[in-house]
N, C-alpha and C positions, 0 to 999 in steps of 0.2 A: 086421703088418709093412707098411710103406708102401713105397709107388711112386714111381719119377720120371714122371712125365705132363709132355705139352707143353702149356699151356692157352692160350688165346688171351685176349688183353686189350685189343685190339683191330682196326680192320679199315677200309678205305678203298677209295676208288677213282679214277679219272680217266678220262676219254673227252675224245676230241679237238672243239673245239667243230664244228665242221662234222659236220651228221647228213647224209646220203645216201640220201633217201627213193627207193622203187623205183620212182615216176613220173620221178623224175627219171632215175633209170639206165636206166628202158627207153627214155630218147634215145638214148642211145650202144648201148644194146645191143637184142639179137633179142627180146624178152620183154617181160612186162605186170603193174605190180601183183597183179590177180588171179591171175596163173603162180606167180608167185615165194610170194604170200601160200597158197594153194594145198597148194603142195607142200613148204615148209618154214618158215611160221608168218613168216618175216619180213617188217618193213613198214621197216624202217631200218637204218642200222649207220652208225658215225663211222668219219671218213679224219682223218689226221693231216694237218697243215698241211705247207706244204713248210720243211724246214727241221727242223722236228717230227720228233726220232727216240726208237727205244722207251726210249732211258734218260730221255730227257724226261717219258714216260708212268710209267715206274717211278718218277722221283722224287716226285712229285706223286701218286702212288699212296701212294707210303712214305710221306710228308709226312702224309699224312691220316689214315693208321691210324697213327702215332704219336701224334698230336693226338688220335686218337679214346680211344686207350691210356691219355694221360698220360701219356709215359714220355720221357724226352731221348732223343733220339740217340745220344749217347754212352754210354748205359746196352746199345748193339744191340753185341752181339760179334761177329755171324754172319749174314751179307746171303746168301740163293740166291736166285735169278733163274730164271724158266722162262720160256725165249722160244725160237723157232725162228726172230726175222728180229733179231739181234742188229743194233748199229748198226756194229762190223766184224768181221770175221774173228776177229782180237783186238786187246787184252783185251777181256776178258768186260764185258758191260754194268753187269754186279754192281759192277765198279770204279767206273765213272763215279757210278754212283747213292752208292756209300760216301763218295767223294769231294767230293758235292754237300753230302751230310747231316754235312761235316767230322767222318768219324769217320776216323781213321789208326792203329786197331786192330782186331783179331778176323781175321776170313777174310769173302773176298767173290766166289762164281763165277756162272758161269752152268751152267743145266739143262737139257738137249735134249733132252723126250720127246714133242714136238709138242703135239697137243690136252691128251694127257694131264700133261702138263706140271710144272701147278701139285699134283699131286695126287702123283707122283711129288715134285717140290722137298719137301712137305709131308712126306711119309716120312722122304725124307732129314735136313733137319732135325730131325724128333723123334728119329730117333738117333741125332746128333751131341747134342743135347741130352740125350738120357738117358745117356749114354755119360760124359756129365761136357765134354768139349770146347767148349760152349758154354753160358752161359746164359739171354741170350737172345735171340731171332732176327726179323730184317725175312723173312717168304716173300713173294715176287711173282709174280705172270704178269703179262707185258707183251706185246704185239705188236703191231707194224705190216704187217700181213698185206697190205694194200693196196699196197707195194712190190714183193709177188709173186705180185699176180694178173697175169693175161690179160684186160686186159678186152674184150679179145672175145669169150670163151668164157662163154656163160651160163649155162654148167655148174657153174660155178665162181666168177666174178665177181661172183653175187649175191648168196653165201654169205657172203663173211667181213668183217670189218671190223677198227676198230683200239682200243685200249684199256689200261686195265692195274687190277689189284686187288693188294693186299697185308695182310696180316695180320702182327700182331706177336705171337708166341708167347714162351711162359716157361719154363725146366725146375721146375716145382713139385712137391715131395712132396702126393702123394694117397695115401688108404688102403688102396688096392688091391682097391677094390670094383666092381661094376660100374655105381655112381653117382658113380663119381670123376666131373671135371672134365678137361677136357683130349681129347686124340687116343688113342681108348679100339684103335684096330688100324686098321690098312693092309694092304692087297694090292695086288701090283703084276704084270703081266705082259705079253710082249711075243710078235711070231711072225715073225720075219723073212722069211718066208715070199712074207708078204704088203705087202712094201713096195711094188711097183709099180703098187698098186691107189692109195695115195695117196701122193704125194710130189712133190720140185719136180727140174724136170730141168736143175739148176746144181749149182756149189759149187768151192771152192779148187783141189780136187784133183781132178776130172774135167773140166768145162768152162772153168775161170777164169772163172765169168760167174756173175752172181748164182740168173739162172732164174726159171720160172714153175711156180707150183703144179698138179701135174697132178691127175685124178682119176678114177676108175670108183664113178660114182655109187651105181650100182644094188648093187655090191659089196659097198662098203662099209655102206651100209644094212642088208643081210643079213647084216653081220658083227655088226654094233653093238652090236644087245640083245643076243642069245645073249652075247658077250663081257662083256657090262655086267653081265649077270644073274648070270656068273659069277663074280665078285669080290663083289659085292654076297652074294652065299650064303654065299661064304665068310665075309667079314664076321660075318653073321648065325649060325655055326656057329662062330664064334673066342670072339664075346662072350654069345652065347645070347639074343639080344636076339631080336624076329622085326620083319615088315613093321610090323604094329600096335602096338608102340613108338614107332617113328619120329615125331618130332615134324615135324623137316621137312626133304623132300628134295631137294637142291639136285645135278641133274644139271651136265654139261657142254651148253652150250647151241648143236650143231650143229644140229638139226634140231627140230622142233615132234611132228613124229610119231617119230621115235624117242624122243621124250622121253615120249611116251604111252604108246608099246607096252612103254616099258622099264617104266614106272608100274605098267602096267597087268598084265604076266606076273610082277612082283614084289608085287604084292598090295597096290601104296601108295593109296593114296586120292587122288584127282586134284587136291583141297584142301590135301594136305600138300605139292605139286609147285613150287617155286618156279623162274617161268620168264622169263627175260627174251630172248630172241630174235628175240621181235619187236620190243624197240629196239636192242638191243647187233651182230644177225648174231651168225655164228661166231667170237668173236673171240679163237680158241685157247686158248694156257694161263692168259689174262687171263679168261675167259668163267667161273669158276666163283668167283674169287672178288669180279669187278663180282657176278654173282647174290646172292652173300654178303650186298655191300652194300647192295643193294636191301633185301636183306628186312630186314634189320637197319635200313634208316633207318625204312623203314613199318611196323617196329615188330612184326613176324611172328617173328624170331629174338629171343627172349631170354634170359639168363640160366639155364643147367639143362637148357635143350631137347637134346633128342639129334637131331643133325642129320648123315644120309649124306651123302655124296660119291660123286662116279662123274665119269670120265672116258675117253675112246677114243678117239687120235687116229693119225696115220700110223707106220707101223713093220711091223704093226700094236704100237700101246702099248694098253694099257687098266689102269685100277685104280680102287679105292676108297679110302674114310679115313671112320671113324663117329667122330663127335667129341662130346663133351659141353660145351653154349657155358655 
């Protein structure tokens, strides 16, 4: 009996041309290449131009993994967006980007699970797709984080940057094994709990004012793996797959050392790790799938690889997605 799977057919990405190396920002700020490199693997992250907003980054996102795809635009019935720094209130960024790529059919919103973003959009997609309501889809993370930092605070300001990635998925019948093709399980979870460890202190309906990204460093850190590790288990317990399957594992790229320790209490091999953080910064729901592209242009991700997912951003959000490329 077969299955509906989401399979990816292709995958792109964009950064803003301006990179922001950390000698340059410890002019403006309290801090030092060696600080920054140190304690969170980063040596760079891109700022968007003035002018430059994240539907600009999603287009040219989109643009690429369709070209990468082969597939029209007009063949996309179903555009999600995962951003936390939209370019208004509303509509949704998703509109602008539909709009660019002249398509005036299917559905187009945005997705608001911060870091965890894209990984969350990706769920939701495959089951709007397996469901039959679409068949087939632009996913993005986009963000221009650098609109809501502080930079004065070098807690926080030397962390993120701007960017955007997208993938074009398909609803394909597979045979319902566990060598299908496609987005083989997701997990997703959140803990309101713990929103004020990270988040921004704006918005429409409390301050009128856009705001700046807060954070409880050390926090959130200690939240991270244990969170990570747990959706990842599950994963591993849905599809029966273990660590030593994994072809290759494409975190969310916040931190250099949580990307180790999560590696490393998950049993992955530090070779299967693909990491870009030290050029990209954090650059939220956009950060997992630029990683995508990286490996995929240098030729790391191929066809059949079984490649995890993981992501942990403010709320607390966290989830996975193990996919067969």
């Amino acid at each position: 009996m077969t299955v509906t799977r989401s399979v990816v057919l292709g995958c792109g990405a964009y950064l803003p041309e301006r990179a922001l190396g950390n000698a340059e920002l410890a002019r403006t700020v309290d801090s030092s290449d060696e600080w920054i490199v140190q304690r969170t693997g980063i040596r760079q992250r891109h700022i968007a131009a003035s002018g430059e907003m994240t539907s600009h980054l999603a287009i040219n996102a989109a643009r690429a993994a369709l070209a990468d795809a082969g597939v029209d635009a007009q063949s996309i019935d179903l555009i999600v967006l995962a951003t936390s720094t939209p370019d208004q209130t509303f509509p949704a960024s998703a509109v602008s980007v539909q709009a660019a790529l002249g398509i005036n059919h299917g559905a187009a919103f945005d997705l608001q699970a911060v870091c965890s973003g894209f990984v969350y959009a990706l769920a939701t997609v495959d089951g709007l797709l397996r469901a039959g309501n679409a068949k087939r889809a632009l996913v993005i993370g986009a963000e221009t984080f650098s609109r809501i930092l502080d930079w004065t605070d070098r807690g926080t300001c030397v962390l993120f940057g701007d960017g955007a990635g997208a993938l074009v998925v398909e609803a394909q019948q597979q045979p319902g094994a566990r060598e299908d093709r496609g987005l083989l399980t997701t997990h997703l979870r959140s803990d309101g709990r713990h929103k004020a460890k990270l988040y921004v202190d704006g918005g429409p309906s409390s301050t009128g004012t856009v705001g700046h990204l807060r954070m409880e460093g050390r926090a959130v850190f200690k939240h991270a793996v244990a969170m990570i590790t747990d959706v990842i288990e599950d994963a591993f317990k849905a599809t029966g797959y273990t660590a030593d399957d994994i072809d290759w594992f494409v975190p969310h790229q916040a931190n250099k050392r949580i990307i180790d320790d999560s590696a490393h209490k998950l049993g992955i091999a530090p070779e299967k790790v693909v990491v870009t953080v030290d050029r990209h910064g954090n650059t939220s729901a956009a950060s997992i799938p630029l990683a995508l592209d990286v490996a995929i242009r240098d030729g790391r991700i191929k066809p059949g690889d079984l490649v995890l997912l993981e992501a942990m951003g403010g709320g607390f959000t966290w989830g996975s997605a193990l996919v067969r490329w």
